[in-house]
SERO-4910 file (N, C-alpha, C, O; in steps of 0.05 Angstrom, whole numbers):
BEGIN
 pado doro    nc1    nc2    nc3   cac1   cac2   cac3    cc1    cc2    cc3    oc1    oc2    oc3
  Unk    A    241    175    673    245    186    646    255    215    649    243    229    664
  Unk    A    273    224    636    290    247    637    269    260    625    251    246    615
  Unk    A    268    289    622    257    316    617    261    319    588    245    331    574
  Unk    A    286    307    578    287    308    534    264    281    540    239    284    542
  Unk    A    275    261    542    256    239    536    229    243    545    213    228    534
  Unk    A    223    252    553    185    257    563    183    277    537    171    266    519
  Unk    A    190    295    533    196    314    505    192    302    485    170    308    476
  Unk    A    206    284    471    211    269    452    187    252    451    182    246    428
  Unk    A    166    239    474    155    220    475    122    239    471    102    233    458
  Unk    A    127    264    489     93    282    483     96    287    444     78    282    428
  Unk    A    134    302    437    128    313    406    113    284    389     99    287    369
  Unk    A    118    265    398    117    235    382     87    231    377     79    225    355
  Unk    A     67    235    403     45    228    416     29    248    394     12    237    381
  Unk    A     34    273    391     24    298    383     24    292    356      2    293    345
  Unk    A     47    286    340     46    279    319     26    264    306      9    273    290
  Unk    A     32    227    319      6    202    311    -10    219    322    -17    225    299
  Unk    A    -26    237    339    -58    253    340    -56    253    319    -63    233    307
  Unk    A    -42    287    300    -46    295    280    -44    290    250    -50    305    231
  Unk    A    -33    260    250    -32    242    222    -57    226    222    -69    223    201
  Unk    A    -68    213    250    -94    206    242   -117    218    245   -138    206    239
  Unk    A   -118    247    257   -134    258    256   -138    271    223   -159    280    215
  Unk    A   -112    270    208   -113    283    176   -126    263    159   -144    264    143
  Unk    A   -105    235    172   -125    215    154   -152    204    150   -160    189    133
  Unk    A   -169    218    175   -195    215    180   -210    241    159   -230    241    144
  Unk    A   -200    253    164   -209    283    150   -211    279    122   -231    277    108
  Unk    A   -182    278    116   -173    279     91   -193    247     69   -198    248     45
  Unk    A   -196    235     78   -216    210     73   -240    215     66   -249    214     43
  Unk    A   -256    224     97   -276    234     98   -291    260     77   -312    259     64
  Unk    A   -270    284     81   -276    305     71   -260    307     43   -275    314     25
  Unk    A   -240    303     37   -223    308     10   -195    325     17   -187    330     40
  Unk    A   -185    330      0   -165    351     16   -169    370     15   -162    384     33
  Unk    A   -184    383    -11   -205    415    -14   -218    421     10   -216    444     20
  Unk    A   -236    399     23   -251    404     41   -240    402     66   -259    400     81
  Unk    A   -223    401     75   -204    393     99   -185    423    105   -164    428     93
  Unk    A   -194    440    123   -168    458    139   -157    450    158   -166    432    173
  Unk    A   -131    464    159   -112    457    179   -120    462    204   -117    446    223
  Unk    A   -136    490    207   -161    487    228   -172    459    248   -167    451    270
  Unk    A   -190    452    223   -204    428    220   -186    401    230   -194    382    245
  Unk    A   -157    404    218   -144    380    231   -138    378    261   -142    360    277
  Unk    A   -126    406    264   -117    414    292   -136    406    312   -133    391    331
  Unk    A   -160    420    302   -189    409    325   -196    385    327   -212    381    345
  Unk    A   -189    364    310   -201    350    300   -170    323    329   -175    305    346
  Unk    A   -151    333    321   -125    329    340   -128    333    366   -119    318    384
  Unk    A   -143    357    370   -146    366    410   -119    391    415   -109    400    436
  Unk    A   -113    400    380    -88    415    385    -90    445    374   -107    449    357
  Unk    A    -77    462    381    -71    483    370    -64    490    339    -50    473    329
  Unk    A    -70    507    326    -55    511    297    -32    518    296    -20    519    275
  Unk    A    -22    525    320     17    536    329     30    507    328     51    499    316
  Unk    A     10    490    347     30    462    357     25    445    332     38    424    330
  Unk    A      5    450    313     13    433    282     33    438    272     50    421    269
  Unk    A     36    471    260     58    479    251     83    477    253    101    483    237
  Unk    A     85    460    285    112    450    290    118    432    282    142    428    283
  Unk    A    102    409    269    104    388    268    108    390    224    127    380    211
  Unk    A     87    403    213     83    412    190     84    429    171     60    430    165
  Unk    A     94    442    158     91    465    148     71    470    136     63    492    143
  Unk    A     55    460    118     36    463    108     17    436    108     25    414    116
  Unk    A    -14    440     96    -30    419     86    -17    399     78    -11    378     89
  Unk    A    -11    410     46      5    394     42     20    375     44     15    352     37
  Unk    A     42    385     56     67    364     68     52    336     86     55    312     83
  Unk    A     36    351    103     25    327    119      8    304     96     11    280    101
  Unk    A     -4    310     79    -20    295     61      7    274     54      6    250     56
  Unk    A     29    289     46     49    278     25     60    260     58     54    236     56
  Unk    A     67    263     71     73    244     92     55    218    105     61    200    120
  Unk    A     35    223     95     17    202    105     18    184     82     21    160     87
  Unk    A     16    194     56     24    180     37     50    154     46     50    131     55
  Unk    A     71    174     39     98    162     44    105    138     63    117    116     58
  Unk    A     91    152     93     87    126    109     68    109    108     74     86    115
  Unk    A     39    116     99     34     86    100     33     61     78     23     38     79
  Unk    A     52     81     52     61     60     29     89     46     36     99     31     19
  Unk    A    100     51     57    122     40     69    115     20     86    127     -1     86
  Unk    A     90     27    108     79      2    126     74    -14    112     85    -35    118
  Unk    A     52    -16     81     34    -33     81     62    -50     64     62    -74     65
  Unk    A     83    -37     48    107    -56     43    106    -71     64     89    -89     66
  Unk    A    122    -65     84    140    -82    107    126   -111    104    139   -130     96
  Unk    A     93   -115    113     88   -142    114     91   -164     94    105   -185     96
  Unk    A     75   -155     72     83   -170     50    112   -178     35    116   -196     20
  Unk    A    124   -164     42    159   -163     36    170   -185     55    185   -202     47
  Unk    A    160   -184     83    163   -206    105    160   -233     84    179   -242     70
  Unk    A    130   -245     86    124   -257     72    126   -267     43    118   -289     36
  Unk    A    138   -250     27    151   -258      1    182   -265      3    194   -281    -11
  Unk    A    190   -250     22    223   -258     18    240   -284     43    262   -297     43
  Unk    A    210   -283     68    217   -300     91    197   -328     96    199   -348    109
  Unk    A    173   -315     77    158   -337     90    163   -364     84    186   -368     75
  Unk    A    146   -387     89    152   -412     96    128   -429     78    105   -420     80
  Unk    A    133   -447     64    113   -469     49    126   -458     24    145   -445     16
  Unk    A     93   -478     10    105   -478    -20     96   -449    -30     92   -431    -14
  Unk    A     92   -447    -66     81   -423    -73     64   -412    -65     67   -389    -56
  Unk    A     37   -424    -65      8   -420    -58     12   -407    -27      4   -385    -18
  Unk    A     23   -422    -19     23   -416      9     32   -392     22     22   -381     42
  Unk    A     59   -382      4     67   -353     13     44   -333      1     35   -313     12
  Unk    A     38   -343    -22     27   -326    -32     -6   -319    -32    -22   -307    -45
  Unk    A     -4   -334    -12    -40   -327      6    -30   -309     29    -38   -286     36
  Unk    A    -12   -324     38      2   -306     69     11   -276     56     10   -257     71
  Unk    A     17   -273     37     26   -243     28      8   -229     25      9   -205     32
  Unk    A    -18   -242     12    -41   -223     -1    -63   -217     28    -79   -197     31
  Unk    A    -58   -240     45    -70   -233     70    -53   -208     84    -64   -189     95
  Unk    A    -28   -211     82    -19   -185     98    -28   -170     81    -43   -157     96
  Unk    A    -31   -159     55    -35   -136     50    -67   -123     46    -73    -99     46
  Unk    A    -78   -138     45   -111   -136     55   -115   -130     90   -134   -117     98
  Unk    A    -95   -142    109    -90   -138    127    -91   -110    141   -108   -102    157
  Unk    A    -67    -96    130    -56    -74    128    -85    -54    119    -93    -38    135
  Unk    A    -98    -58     92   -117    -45     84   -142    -48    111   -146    -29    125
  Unk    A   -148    -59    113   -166    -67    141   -156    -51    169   -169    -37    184
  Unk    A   -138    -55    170   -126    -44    198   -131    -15    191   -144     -5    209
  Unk    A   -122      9    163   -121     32    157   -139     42    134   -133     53    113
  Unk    A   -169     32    149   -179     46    125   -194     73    119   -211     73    102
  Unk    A   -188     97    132   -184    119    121   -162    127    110   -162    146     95
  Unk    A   -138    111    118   -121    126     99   -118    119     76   -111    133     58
  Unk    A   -124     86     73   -128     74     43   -148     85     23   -146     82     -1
  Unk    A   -169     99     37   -189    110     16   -176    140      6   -184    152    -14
  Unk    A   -158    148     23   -140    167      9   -118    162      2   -103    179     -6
  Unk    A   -112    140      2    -89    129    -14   -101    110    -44    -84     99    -57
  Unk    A   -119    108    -50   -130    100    -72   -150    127    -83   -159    124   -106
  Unk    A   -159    154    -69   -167    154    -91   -152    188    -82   -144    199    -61
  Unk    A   -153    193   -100   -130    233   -100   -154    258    -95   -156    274   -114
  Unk    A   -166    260    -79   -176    275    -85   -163    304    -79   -178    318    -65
  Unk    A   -141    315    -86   -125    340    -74   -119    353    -92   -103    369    -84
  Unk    A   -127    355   -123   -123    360   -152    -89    365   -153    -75    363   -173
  Unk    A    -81    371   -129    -51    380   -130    -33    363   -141    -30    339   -136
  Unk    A    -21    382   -159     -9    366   -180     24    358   -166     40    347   -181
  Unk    A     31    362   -139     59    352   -130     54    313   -116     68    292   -115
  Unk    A     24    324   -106      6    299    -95      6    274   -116     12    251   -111
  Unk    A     -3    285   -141    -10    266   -165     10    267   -177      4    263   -200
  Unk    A     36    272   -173     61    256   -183     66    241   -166     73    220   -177
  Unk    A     66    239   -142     71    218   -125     53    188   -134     63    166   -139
  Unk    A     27    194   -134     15    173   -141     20    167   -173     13    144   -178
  Unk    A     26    178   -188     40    168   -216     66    150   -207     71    127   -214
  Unk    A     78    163   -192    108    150   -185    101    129   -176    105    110   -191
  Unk    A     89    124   -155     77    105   -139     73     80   -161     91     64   -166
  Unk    A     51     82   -171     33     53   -192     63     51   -208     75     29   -206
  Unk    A     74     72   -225    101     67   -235    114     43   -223    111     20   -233
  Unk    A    125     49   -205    142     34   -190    132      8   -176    147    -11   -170
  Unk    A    106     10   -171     88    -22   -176     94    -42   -204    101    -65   -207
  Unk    A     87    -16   -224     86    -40   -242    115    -41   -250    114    -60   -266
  Unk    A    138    -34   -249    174    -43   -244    172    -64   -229    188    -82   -234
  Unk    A    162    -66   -218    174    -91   -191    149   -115   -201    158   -138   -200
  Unk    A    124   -111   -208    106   -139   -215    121   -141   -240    119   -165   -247
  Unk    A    139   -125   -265    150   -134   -290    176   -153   -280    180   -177   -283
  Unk    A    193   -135   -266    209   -152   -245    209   -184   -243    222   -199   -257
  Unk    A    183   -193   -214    183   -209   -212    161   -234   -232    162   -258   -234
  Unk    A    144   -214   -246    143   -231   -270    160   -251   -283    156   -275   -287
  Unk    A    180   -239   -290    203   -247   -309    220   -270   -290    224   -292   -300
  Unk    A    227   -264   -265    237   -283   -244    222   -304   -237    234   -319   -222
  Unk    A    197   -310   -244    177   -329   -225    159   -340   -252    143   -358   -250
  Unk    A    162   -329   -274    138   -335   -296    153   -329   -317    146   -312   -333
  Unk    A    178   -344   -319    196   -346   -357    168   -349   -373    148   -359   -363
  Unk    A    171   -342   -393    162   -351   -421    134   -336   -425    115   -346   -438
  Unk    A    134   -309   -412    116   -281   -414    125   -272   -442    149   -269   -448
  Unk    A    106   -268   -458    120   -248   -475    136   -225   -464    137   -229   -439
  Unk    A    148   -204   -471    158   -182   -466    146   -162   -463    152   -144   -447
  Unk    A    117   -161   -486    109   -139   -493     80   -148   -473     62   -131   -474
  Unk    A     76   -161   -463     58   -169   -442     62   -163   -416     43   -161   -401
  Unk    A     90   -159   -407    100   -162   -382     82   -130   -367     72   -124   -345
  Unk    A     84   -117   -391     74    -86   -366     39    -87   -371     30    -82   -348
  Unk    A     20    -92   -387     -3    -94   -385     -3   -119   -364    -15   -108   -346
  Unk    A      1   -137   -357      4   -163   -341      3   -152   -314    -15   -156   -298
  Unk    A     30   -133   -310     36   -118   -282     13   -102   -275     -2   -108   -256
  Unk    A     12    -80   -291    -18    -60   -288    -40    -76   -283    -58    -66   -270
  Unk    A    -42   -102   -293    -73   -119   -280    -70   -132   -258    -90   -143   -250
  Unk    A    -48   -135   -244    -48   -147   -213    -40   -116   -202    -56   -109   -185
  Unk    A    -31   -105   -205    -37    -75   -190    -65    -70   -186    -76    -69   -164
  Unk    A    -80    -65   -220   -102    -53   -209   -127    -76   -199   -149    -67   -193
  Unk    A   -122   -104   -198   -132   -114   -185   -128   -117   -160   -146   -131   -152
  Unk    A   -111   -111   -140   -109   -108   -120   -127    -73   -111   -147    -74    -96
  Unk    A   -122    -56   -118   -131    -25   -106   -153    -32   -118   -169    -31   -100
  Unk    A   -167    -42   -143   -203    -42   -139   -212    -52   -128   -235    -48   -121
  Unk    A   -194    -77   -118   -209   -101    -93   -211    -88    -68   -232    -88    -55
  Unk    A   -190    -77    -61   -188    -54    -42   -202    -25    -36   -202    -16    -13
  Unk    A   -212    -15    -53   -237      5    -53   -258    -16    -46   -269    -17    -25
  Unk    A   -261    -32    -65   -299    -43    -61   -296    -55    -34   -306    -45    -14
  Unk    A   -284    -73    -34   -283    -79      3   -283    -59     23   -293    -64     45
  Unk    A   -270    -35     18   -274     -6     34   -306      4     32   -315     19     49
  Unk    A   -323     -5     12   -352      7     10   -364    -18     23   -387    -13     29
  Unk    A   -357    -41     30   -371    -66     34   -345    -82     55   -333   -102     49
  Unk    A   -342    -67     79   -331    -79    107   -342   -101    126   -333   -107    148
  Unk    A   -358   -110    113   -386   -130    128   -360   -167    113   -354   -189    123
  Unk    A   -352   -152     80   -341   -181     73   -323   -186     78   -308   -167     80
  Unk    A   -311   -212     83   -295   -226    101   -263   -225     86   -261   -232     63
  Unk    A   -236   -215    104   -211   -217     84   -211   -231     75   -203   -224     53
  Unk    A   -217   -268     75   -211   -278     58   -223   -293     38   -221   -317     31
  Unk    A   -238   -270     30   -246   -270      3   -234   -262    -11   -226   -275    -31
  Unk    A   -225   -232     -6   -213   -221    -20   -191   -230    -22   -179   -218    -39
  Unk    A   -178   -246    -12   -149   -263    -15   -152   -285    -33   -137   -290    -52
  Unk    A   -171   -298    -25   -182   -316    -42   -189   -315    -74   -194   -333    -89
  Unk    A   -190   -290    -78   -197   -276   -101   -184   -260   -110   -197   -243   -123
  Unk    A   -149   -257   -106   -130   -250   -117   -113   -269   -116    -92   -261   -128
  Unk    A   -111   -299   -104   -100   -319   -113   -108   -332   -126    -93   -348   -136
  Unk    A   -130   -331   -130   -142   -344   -157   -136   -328   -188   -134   -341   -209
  Unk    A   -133   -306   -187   -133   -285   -204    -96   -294   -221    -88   -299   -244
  Unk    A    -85   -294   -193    -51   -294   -193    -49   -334   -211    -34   -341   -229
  Unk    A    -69   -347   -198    -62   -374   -201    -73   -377   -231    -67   -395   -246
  Unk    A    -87   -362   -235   -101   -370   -267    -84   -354   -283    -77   -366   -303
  Unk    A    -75   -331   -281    -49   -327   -291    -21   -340   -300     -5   -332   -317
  Unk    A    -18   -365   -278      5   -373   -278      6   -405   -291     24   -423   -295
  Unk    A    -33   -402   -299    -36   -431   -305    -30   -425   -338    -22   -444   -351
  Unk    A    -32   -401   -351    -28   -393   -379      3   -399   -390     10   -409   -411
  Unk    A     14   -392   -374     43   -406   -385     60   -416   -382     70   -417   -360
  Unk    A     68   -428   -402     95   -448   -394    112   -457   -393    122   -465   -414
  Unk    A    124   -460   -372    151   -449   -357    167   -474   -368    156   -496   -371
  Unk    A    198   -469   -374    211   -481   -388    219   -513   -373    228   -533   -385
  Unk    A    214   -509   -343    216   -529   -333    193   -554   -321    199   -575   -308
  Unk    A    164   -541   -330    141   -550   -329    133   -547   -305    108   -547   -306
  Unk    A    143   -542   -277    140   -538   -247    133   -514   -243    137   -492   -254
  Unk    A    119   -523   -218    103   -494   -204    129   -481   -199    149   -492   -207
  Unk    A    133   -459   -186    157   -440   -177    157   -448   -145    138   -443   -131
  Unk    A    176   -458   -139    189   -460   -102    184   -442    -84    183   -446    -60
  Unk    A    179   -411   -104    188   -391    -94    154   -376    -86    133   -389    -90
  Unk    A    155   -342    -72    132   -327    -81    133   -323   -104    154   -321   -117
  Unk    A    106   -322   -116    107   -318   -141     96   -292   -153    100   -273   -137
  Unk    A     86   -285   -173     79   -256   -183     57   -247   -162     53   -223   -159
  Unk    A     45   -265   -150     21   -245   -137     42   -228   -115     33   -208   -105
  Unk    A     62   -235   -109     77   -216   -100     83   -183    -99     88   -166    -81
  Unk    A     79   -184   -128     91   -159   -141     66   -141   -139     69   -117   -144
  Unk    A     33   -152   -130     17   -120   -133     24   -105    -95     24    -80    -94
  Unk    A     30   -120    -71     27   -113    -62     74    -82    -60     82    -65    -44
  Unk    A     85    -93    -83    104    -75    -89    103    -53    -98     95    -45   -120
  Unk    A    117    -35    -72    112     -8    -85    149      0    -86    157     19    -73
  Unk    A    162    -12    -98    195     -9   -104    206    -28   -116    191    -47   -121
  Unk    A    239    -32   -125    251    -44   -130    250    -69   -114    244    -67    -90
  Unk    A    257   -100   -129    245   -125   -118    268   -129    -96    266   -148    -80
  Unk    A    291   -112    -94    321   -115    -78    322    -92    -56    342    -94    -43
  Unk    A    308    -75    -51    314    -55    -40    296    -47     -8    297    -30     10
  Unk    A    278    -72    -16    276    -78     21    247    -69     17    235    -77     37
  Unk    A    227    -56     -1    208    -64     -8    187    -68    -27    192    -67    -51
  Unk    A    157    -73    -17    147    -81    -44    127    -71    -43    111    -73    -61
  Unk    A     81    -52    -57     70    -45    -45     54    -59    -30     38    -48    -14
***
């Protein structure tokens, strides 16, 4: 390994320290209660060798955000746009990856569900964020479940959103219960939804269907979903 690449591979190493050492903190303590101090030590690093990586608290908060509402897309997006069987079937495999994802990262999900940073650049993100959830469950609403009212479509979206992140906190206070329950209990949620109306061609959908859209955090075309 050349002398840039060993470089490139320690700045990389230094970094994942200091994102999960923030997301442990930042979880744990809040973001009020969390110094850059505190992260650095908390890393095995200096407050010079953060600064290289961060400019401020901040930024790092706002990056941990960013990436891991981009990871916990990738799987479920897999699964909605590739997976294999009928409806039910993708759409257990979707809700498992994204309970997945929450399981695999849960300090950063307890700061990714709840804000504790009063900062108001932080809490536009998470406005933007649920926004752009409920765009993409109105989205695939309309694609997978004709014959929604209109004026239903965004209260509809907001309740498979916020049924996914409350299922997702309480399972974060209660880690002992098994994922698939909680899967089990957002396809049921999604399926009793889909038993209310009716679709012009009387058939289930081929396709994923709305339970799709809570784990979307973007446009249903643009590569992902939350």
């Amino acid at each position: 390994m050349s002398e840039i690449d060993r470089s490139r591979a320690a700045r990389a190493e230094a970094r994942t320290r200091i994102e999960e050492a923030a997301a442990r903190l930042f979880a744990e303590r809040g973001f009020a209660g969390t110094t850059i101090g505190d992260i650095a030590a908390e890393a095995g690093l200096s407050k010079p060798m953060l600064y290289r990586h961060f400019d401020s608290k901040q930024e790092l908060h706002l990056a941990l955000l960013e990436r891991h509402r981009d990871e916990l897309a990738a799987a479920p997006t897999r699964e909605l746009l590739h997976g294999e069987g009928d409806f039910e079937t993708r759409m257990t495999a979707m809700y498992d990856a994204w309970f997945g994802y929450v399981q695999s990262h849960p300090y950063t999900w307890r700061m990714m569900f709840r804000d504790t940073t009063g900062d108001p650049e932080v809490q536009d993100f998470h406005r933007e964020l649920q926004r752009r959830q409920r765009e993409t469950d109105m989205a695939l609403l309309r694609e997978f479940v004709p014959g929604i009212p209109e004026d239903e479509l965004e209260p509809l979206a907001e309740a498979i959103r916020s049924s996914l992140y409350g299922l997702a906190l309480w399972w974060l206070d209660r880690p002992d219960r098994p994922r698939a329950l909680l899967v089990a209990t957002m396809v049921r949620i999604t399926r009793g939804l889909i038993s209310t109306v009716e679709r012009p061609d009387h058939k289930s959908p081929d396709r994923a269907g709305p339970g799709s859209a809570g784990p979307g955090s973007a446009d249903p075309d643009d590569g992902h979903t939350p």
